[in-house]
GUBA-122916 format. One record per residue (C-alpha): x, y, z. Coordinates in Angstrom, 2 decimals. Layout:
BEGIN
RONU      xx      yy      zz
RONU       X       Y       Z
...
//
This chain:
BEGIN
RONU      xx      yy      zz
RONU   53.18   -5.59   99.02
RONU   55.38   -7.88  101.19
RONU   53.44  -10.69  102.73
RONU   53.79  -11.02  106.59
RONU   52.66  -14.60  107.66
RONU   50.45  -15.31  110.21
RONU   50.14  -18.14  112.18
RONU   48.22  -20.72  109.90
RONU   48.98  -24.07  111.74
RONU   47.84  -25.58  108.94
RONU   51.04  -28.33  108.60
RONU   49.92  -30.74  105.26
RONU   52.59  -33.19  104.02
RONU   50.87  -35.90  101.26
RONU   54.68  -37.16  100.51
RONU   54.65  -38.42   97.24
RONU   58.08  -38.94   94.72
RONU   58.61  -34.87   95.39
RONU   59.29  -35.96   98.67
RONU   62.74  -37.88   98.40
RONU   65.62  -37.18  101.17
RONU   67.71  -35.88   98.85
RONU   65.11  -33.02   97.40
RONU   64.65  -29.87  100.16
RONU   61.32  -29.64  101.38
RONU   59.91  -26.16   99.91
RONU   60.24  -23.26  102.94
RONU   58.81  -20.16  103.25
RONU   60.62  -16.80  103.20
RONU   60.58  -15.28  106.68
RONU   60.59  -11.03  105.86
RONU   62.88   -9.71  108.98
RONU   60.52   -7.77  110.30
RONU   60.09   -4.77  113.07
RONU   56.54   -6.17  114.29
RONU   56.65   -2.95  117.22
RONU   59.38    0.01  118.69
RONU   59.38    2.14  121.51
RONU   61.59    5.40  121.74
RONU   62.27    7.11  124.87
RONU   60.18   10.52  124.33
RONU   57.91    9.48  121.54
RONU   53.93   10.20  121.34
RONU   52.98    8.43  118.48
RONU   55.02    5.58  116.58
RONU   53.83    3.91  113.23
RONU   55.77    0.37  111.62
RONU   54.73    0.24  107.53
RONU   55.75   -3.06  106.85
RONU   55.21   -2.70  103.34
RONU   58.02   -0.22  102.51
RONU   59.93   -1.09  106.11
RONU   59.68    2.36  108.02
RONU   58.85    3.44  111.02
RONU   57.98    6.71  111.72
RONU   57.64    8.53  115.30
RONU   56.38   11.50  116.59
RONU   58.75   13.03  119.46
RONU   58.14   14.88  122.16
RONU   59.51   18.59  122.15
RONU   62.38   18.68  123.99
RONU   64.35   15.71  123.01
RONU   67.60   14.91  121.72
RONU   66.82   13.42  118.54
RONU   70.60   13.25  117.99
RONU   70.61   10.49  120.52
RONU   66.84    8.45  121.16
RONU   66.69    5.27  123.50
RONU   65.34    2.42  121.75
RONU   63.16    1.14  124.87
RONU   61.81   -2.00  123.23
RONU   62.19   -3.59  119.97
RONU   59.83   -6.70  118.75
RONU   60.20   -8.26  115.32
RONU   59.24  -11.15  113.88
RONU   60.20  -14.68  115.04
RONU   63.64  -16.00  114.40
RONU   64.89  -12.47  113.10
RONU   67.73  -10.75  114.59
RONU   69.55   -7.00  114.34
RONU   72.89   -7.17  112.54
RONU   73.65   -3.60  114.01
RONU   72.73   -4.35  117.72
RONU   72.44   -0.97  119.44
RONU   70.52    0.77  122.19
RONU   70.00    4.37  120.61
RONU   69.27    6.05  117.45
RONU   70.25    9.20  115.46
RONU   67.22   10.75  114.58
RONU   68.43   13.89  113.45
RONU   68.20   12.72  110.37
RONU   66.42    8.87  109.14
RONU   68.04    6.47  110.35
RONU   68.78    2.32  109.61
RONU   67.95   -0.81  111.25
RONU   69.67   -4.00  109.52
RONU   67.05   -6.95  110.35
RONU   68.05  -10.69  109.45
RONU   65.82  -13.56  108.82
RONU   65.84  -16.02  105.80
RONU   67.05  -12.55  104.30
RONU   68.50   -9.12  105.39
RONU   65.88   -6.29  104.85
RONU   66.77   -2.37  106.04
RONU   64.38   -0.42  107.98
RONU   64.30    3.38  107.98
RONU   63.68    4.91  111.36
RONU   62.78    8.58  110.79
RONU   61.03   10.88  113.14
RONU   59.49   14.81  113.57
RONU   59.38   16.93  116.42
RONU   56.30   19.05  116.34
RONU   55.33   22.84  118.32
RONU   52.98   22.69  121.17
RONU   51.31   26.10  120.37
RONU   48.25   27.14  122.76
RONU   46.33   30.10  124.42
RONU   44.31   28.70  127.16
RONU   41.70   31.20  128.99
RONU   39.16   30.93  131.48
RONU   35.25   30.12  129.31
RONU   37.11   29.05  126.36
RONU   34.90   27.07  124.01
RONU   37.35   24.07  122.60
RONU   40.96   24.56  120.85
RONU   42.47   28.06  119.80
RONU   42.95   28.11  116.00
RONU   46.52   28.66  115.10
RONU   47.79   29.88  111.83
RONU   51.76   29.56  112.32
RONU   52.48   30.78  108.88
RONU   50.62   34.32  109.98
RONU   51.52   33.99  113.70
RONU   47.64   34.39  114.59
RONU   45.28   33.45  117.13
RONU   41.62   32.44  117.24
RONU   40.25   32.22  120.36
RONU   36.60   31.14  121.08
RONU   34.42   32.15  124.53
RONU   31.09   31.61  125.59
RONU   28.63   34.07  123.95
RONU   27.86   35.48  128.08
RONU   31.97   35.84  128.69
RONU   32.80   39.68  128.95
RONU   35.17   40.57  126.98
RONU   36.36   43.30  128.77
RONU   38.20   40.93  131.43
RONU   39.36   37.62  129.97
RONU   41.78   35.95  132.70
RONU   44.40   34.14  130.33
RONU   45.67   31.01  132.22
RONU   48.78   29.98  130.09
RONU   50.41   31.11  126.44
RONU   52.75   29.03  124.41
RONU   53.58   29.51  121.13
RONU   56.84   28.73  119.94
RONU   59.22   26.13  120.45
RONU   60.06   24.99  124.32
RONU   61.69   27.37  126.69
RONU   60.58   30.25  124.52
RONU   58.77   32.77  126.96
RONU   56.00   35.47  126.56
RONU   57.02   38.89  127.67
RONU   55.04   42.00  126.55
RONU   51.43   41.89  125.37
RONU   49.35   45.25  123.63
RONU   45.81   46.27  122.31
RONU   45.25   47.06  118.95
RONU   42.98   49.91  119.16
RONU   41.53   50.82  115.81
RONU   44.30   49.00  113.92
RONU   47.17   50.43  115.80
RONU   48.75   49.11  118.28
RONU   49.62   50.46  121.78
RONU   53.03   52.07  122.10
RONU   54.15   50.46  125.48
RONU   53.66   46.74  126.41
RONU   52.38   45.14  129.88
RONU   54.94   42.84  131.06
RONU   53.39   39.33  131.52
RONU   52.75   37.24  133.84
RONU   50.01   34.24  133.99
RONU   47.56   33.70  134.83
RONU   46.58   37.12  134.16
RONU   43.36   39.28  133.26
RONU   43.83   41.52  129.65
RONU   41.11   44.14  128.00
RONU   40.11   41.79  125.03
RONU   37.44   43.75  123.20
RONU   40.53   44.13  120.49
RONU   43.53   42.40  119.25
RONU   46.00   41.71  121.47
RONU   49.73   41.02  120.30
RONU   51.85   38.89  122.53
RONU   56.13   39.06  122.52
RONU   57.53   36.04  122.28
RONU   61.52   35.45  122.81
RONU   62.84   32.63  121.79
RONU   67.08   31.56  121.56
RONU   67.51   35.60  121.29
RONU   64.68   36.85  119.01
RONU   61.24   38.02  119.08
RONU   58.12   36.91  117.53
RONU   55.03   38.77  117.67
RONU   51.84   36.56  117.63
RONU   47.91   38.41  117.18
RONU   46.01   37.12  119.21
RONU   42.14   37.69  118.64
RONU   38.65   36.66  120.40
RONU   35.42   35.73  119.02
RONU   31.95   35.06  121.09
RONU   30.19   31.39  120.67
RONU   26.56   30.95  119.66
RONU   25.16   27.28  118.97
RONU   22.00   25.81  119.76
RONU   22.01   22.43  121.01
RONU   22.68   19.70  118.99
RONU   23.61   15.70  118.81
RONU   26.01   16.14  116.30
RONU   27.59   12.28  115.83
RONU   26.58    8.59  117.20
RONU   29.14    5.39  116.98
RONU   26.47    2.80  117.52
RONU   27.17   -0.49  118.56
RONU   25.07   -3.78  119.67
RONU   25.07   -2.66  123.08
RONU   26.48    0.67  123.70
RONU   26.58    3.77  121.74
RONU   29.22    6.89  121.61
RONU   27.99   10.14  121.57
RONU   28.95   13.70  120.49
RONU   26.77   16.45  121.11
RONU   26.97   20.58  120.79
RONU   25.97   23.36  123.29
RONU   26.32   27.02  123.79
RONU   29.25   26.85  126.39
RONU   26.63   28.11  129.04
RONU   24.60   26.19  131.31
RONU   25.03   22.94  132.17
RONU   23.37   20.26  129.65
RONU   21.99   16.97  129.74
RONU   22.25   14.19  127.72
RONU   18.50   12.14  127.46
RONU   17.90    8.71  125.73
RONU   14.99    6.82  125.77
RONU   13.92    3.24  123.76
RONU   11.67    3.50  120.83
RONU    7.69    3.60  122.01
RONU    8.86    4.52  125.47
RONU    7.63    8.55  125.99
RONU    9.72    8.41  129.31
RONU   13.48    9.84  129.09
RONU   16.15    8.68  130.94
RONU   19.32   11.13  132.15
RONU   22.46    9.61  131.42
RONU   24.77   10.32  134.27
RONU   27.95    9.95  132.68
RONU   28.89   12.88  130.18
RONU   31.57   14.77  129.97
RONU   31.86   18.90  129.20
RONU   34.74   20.22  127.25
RONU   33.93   23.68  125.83
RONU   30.82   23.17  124.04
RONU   30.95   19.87  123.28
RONU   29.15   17.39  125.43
RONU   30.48   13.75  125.03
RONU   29.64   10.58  126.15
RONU   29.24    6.25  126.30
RONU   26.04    5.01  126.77
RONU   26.54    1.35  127.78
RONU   23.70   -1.76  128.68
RONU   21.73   -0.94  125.54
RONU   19.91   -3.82  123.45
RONU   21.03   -5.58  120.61
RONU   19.32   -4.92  117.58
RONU   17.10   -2.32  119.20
RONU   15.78    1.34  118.22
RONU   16.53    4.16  120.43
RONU   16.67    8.43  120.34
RONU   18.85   10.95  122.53
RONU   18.89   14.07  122.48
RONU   20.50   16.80  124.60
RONU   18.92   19.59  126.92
RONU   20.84   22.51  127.81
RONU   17.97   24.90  130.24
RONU   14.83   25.57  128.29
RONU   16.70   24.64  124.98
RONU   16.06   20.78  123.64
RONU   17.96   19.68  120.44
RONU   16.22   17.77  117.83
RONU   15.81   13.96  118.67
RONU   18.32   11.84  116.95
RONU   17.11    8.02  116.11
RONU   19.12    4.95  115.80
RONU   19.35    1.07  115.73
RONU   21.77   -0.56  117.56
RONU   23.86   -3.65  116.21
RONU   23.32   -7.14  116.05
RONU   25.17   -9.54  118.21
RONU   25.86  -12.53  116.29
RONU   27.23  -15.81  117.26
RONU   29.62  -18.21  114.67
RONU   27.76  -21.44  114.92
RONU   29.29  -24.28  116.87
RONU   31.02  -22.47  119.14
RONU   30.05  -24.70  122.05
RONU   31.83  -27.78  119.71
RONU   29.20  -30.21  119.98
RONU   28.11  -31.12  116.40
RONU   30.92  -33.14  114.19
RONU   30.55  -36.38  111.78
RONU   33.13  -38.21  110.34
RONU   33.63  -39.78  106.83
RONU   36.44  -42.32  107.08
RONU   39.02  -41.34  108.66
RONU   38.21  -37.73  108.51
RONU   36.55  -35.46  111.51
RONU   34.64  -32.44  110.80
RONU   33.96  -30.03  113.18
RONU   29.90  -29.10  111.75
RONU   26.61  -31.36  111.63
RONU   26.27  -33.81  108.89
RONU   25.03  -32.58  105.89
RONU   25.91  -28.84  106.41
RONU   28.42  -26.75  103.84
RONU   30.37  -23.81  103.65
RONU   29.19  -20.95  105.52
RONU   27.07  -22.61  107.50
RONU   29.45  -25.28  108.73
RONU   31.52  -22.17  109.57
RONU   34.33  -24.45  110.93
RONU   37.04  -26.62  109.66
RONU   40.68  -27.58  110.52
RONU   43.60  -29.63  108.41
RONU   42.21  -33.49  108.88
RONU   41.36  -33.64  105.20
RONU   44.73  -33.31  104.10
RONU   46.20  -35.08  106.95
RONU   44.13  -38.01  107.51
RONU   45.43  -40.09  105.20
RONU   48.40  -40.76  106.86
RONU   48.79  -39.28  109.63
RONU   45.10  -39.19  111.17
RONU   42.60  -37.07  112.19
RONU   44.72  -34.05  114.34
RONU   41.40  -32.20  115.33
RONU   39.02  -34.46  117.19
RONU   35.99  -34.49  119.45
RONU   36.23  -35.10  122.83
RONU   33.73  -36.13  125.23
RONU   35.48  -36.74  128.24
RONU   37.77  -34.02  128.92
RONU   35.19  -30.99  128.14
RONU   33.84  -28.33  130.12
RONU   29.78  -28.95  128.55
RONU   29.10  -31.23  126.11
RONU   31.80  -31.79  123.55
RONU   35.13  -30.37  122.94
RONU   38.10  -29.81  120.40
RONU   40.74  -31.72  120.82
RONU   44.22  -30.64  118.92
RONU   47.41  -32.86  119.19
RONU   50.56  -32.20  117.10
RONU   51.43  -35.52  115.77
RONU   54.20  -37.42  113.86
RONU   54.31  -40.14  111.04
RONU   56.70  -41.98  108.98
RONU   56.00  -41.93  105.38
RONU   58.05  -43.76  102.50
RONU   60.80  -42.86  105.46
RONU   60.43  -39.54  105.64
RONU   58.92  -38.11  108.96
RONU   56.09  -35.87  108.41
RONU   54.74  -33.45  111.25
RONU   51.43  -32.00  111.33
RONU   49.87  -29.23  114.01
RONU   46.34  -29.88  115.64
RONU   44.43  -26.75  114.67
RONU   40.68  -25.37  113.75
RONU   39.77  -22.27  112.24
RONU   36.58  -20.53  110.69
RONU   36.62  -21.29  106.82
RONU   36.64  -23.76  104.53
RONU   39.49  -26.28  103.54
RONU   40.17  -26.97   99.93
RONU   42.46  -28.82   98.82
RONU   45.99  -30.68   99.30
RONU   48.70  -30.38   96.63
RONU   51.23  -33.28   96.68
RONU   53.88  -32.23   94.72
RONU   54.28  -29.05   96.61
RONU   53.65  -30.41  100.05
RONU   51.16  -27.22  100.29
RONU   47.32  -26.80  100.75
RONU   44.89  -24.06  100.07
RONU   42.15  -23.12  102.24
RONU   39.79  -20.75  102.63
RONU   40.11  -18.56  105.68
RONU   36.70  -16.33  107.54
RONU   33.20  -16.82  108.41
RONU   30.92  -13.97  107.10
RONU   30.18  -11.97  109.88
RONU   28.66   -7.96  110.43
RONU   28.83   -7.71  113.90
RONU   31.30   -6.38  115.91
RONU   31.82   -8.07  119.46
RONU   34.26   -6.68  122.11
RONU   35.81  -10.07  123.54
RONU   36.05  -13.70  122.13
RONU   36.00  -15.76  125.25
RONU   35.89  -19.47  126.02
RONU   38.14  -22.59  128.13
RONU   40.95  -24.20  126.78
RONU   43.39  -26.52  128.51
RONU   47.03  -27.07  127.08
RONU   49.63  -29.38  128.34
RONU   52.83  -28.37  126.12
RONU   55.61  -31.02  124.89
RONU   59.32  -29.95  124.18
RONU   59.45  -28.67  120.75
RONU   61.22  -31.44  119.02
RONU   60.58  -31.37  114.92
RONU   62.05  -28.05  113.21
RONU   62.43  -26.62  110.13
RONU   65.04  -23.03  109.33
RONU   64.60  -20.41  110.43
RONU   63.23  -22.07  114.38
RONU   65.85  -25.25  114.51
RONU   67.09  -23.39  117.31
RONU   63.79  -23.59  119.15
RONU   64.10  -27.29  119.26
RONU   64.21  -28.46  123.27
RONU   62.37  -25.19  124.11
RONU   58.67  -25.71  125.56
RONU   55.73  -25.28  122.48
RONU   53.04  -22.89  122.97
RONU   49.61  -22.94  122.41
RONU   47.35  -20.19  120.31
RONU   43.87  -18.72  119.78
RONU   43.36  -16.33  117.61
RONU   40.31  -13.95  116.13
RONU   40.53  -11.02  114.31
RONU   37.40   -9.12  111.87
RONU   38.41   -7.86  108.42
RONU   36.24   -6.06  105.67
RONU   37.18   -8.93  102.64
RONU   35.12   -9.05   99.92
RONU   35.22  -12.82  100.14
RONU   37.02  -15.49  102.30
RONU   40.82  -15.03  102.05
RONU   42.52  -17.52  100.19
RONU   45.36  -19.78  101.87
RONU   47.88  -20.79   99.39
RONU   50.62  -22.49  101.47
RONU   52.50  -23.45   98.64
RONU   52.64  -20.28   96.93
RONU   53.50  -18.21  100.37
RONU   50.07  -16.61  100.27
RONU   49.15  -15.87  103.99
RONU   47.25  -13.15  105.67
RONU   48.87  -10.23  106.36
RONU   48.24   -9.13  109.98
RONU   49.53   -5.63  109.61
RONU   47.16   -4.70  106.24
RONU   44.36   -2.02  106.37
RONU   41.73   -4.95  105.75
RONU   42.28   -6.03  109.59
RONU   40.00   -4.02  111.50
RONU   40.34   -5.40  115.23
RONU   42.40   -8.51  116.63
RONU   42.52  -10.53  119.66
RONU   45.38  -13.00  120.38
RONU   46.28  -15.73  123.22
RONU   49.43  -17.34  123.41
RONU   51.16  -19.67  125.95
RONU   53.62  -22.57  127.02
RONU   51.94  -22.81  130.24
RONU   50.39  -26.49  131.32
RONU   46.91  -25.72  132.65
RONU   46.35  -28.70  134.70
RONU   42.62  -28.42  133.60
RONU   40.53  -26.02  131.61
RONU   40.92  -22.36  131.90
RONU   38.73  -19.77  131.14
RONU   40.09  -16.86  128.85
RONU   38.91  -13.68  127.29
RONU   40.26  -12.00  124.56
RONU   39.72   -8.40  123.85
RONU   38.93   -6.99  120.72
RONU   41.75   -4.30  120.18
RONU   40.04   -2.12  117.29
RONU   42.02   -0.43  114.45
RONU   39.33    1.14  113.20
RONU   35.34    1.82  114.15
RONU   34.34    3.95  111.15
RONU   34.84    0.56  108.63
RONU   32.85   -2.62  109.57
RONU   33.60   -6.01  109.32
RONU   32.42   -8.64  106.69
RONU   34.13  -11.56  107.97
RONU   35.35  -13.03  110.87
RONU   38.54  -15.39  111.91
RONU   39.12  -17.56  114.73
RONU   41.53  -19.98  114.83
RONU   43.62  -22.50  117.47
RONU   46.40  -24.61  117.08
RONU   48.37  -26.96  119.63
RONU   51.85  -25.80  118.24
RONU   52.16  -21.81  117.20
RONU   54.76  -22.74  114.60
RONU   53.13  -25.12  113.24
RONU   53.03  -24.07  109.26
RONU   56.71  -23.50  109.95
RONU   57.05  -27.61  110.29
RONU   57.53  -26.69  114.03
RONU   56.28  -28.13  117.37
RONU   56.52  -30.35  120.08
RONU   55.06  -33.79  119.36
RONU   52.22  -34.71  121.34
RONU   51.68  -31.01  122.63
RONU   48.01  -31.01  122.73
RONU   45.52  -27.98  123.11
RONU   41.53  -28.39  124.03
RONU   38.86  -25.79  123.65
RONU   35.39  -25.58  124.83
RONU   32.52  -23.30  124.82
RONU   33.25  -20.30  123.07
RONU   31.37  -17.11  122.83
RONU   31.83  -13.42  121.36
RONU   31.17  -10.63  124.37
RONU   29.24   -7.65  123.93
RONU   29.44   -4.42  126.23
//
């Protein structure tokens, strides 16, 4: 798999003899990559950066011989050899993408059928079987038959129309055809088959009814520490009611947000309890389903998020009480490969804070055996390892355990930005341009902390299936003060859940790419995760 760094700034430089002038300082390969695309037209759009494709979904009726690229993002300091504003998706087409090296993307896409029968008292989705050209159409088990009011029909390929339709009475069907014209009411106690004329032929599509019979039912729960998601079953009559009620209680509440589609009954049950025991069920007239039981999530904190325990040994400043290891310090940054000679980057601060202490992050500068060495103010959930001097590299491990999953990281931070003025290839360019600042969290499903090897190019890949939700500030905006922030959780996934947990800020965002502004310096305060 190709490794997609993410923003470590973790910058370590111990300069020892492998650090003359005249040997190059060790850089990372940059992949050219397409981070996210939007086509004009498309409904879904995937990026797989490990075999560089993206692949898009198109709405019916477009030209796929000529698709607007609307926006294009890809990773920092890459650029498109073939610069162009549309694509020929007829067939897959290529992207040429240059970093520290050129990489090819394939752009391919598909064009799928809209194919429906929509009637009045249908219960969910008509099946369609387009190999058979066949219809399954559910109704309510009180719908007559007899008079089924059919609101729209489409079932080939845009701008095909349906013309005719006919019973099938005892396996033959009717002679002459009804012209159509919806919305329209049709005999259904048979078969009906429906003419369809599309670009100068006809299709004929069998279209056939069946009646719907369920008791009610809670048929799925996503439970989380303070809400829950729920999918329940009728009988397409009625109207139903969803009921939930706390463990012990024997009074049930109605909750007044649900919404009816067919015969399933959906809704979100929000201001629940951490780490409490509840049952719903749903009522549909004189019929009750069974009641369904469940727990809700915890709602964990990382410890130390306000910032106010640290010691130091020497020189060094760690961000966790005195006596306390990995997990339960939970928090570290780069000052023990750093300190040495260039200080402590991450400090407490106790004057500029919003409660008690704060982080304090400063991208710094030093001159070592002549040789100027840059290092990024940063903190992170994890543990840090070890410094290798030869290689200029480190290794650290990255994540806190954590179960839980939160909604929103927020906090305070306050930033004033310098000009960035050390670089390193591919970002030399970037020097004179104002720094930004980042904060970071993101929940994964490891098996144990990831491990950092900068030396080695081994960096967490933000695009792999083992991130399950991220959250991400960034910004080269002075604050004047602290400002308060939340971050969203965007989830990937809700079905896996998460063993560890990331957070991490830096003063410079390029840091582990030797790359800031000296003396751009980034405090945070008073963190919390959100749950809703």
């Amino acid at each position: 798999m190709k490794p997609v760094r993410f923003l470590l700034c973790v910058v370590l430089s111990a300069l020892s003899v492998a650090c003359r002038k005249d040997e190059p300082m060790h850089l990372p390969q940059v992949p050219a990559d397409i981070v996210s695309m939007e086509l004009e037209g498309q409904t879904e759009l995937s990026v797989d950066k490990d075999h560089n494709r993206v692949d898009a979904v198109m709405q019916e009726g477009v030209d796929l011989s000529c698709v607007r690229i609307l926006e294009l993002k890809m990773t920092e300091g890459t650029s498109l050899l073939d610069e162009r504003d549309y694509l020929d998706l007829s067939f897959p087409d290529t992207l040429h993408l240059m970093n520290t090296q050129e990489e090819k993307w394939v752009i391919s896409a598909v064009q799928p059928v809209a194919r429906y029968v929509n009637v009045e008292g249908q219960v969910g989705e008509a099946e369609i079987d387009v190999i058979n050209r066949k219809a399954l159409v559910s109704l309510s088990k009180s719908h007559d038959l007899s008079a089924v009011t059919f609101i729209d029909v489409k079932l080939e390929a845009l701008g095909s129309q349906v013309v005719t339709t006919r019973a099938i009475v005892d396996g033959v069907p009717e002679t002459e055809g009804t012209p159509v014209e919806f919305p329209m009411t049709l005999d259904c106690r048979h078969d009906r088959i429906f003419t369809v004329e599309y670009e100068g032929a006809e299709y004929e599509w069998i279209v056939s009814f069946v009646l719907f019979d369920s008791s009610a039912e809670v048929k799925s729960l996503d439970v989380w520490a303070c809400h829950v998601d729920v999918l329940a079953q009728f009988d397409a009559d009625g109207e139903p009611v969803l009921k939930i009620r706390q463990a012990g209680s024997q009074d049930w509440s109605d909750v007044g947000d649900i919404k009816v589609h067919g015969a399933e009954v959906s809704a979100r049950i929000s201001g629940l309890k951490p780490s409490a025991s509840y049952e719903v069920m749903l009522v549909d007239g004189e019929q009750e389903s069974d009641p369904v039981s469940f727990v809700t999530e915890a709602a964990d904190q990382v410890p130390n998020m306000s910032f106010d325990e640290w010691h130091a040994d020497g020189k060094v400043w760690y961000p966790y009480a005195q006596g306390l290891s990995y997990p339960e310090s939970a928090w570290a940054s780069a000052n023990p490969g750093s300190a040495s000679f260039i200080g402590s980057s991450t400090l407490p601060e106790e004057t500029h804070v919003v409660a008690g202490k704060a982080v304090k992050m400063e991208s710094k500068e030093a001159k070592v055996l002549f040789v100027s060495v840059f290092a990024a103010g940063n903190l992170f959930t994890g543990k840090f390892l070890e410094v290798d001097i030869m290689s200029q590299g480190a290794t650290l491990d990255w994540g806190y355990p954590f179960t839980c999953r939160p909604t929103a990281l927020k906090g305070h931070y306050s930033y004033s930005p310098a000009q960035i003025s050390k670089a390193k290839e591919p970002y030399k360019s970037k020097i004179g341009e104002t720094d930004k600042c980042q904060i970071t969290a993101f929940l994964t499903d490891w098996d144990k902390p990831f491990l950092i090897n900068t030396t080695t190019g081994q960096f967490v890949d933000m695009y792999a299936d083992y991130i399950i939700a991220s959250a991400k500030l960034e910004s080269d905006e002075a604050t004047d003060g602290y400002r308060e922030f939340r971050l969203d959780f965007e989830y990937r996934d809700t079905e896996r859940k998460p063993t560890y947990i990331v957070i991490s800020a830096c003063a410079s965002y390029l840091g582990d790419y030797f790359t800031g502004g000296v003396g751009s310096t980034l405090y945070v305060d008073e963190f919390e995760l959100i749950y809703e």
